[in-house]
C-alpha positions as CSV (number, residue, x, y, z in Angstrom):
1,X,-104.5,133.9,21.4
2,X,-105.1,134.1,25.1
3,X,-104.2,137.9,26.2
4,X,-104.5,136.5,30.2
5,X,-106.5,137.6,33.0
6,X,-106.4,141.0,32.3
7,X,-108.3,141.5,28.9
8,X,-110.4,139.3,30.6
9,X,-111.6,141.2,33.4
10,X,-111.6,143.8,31.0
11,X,-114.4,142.3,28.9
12,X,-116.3,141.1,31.6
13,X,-116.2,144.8,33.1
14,X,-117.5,146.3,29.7
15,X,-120.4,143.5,29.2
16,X,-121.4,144.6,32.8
17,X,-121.2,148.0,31.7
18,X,-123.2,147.5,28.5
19,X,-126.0,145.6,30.3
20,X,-126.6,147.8,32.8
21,X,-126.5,150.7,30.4
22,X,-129.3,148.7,28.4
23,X,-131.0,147.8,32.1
24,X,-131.4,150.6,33.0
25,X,-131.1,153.4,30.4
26,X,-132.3,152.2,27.2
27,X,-135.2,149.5,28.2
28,X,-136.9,152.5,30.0
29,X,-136.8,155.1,27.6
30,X,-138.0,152.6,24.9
31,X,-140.4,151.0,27.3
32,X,-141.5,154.4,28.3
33,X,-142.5,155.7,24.7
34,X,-144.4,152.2,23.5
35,X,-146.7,152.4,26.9
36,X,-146.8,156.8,27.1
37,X,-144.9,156.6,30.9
38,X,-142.0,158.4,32.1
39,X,-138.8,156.2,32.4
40,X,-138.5,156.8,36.0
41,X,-142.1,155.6,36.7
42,X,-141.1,152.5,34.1
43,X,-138.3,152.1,36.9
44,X,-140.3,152.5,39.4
45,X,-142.9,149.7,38.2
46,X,-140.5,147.3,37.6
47,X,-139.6,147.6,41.4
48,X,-142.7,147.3,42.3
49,X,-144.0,144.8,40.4
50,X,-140.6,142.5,40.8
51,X,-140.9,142.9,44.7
52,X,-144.6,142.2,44.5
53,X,-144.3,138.8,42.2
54,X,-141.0,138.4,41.9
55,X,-140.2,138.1,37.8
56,X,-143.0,137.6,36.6
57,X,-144.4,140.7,38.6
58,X,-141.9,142.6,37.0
59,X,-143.1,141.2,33.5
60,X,-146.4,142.1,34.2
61,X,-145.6,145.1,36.1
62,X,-145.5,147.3,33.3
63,X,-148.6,146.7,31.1
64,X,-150.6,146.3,34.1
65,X,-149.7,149.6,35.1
66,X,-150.7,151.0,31.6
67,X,-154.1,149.8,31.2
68,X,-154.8,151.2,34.6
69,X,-153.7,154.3,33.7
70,X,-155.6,154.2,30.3
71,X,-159.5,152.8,32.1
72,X,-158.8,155.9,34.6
73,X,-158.0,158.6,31.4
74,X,-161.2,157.1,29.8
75,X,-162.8,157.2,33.1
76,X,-161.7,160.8,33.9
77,X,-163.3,162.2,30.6
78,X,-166.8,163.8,31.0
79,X,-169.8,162.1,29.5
80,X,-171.8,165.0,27.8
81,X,-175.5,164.3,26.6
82,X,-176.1,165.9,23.4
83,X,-179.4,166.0,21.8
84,X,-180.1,165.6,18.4
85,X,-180.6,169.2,17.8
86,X,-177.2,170.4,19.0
87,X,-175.7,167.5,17.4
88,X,-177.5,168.3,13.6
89,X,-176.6,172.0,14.4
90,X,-172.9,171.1,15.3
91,X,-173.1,168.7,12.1
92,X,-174.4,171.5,9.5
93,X,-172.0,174.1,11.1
94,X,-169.5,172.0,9.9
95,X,-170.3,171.6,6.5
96,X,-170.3,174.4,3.8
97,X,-173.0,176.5,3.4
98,X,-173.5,175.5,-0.2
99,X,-172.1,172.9,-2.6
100,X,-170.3,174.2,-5.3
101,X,-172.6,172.9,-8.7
102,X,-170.6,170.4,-9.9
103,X,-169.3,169.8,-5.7
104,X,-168.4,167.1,-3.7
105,X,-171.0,164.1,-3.7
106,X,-169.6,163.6,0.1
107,X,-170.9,166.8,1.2
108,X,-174.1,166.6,-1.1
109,X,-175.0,163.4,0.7
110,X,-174.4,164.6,4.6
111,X,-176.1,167.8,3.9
112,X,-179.1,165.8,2.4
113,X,-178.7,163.6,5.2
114,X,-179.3,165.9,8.1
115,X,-181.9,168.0,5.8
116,X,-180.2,171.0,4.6
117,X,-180.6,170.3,1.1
């Protein structure tokens, strides 16, 4: 039954182990692929956000960080004006230049739809 002090250090070094390895390694990198950010900056976060507000900065930490970085992509893109002429030209560029006869109703209805047919 009881093995003695020993096997018990011995577990209580390998759940140590394990956690940390999970803490550290595995949260990140799992973490890091659901929000798009590199484990280190995941790491980073965390530090930040725990110092900041404690656990539940370091809960918050991490999403936070994510929809920042997402409004300032969608921020970053350019905002082109199109008018309707380059947009119907871009439109019918993309389409076929004919139907086949018997052709696809989808393309018969967007062609008659920007005025082609």
């Amino acid at each position: 039954m009881a093995k003695g002090p020993l096997a018990a250090l011995v577990i209580v070094g390998v759940t140590i182990l394990i956690h940390n390895m999970e803490g550290y390694l595995t949260g990140p990198l799992v973490l890091g692929k659901a929000v798009r950010l590199h484990p280190v900056a995941i790491l980073v976060i965390l530090a930040i956000g725990s110092v900041l507000g404690g656990i539940i900065g370091a809960f918050v930490a991490v999403p936070t960080a994510a929809v920042v970085l997402a409004v300032i992509s969608v921020l970053r893109k350019p905002v082109i004006a199109v008018s309707d002429d380059v947009l119907g030209d871009r439109l019918a560029s993309s389409l076929p230049a004919k139907p086949s006869r018997g052709g696809d109703k989808a393309t018969r209805r967007r062609r008659r739809a920007i005025g082609l047919d």
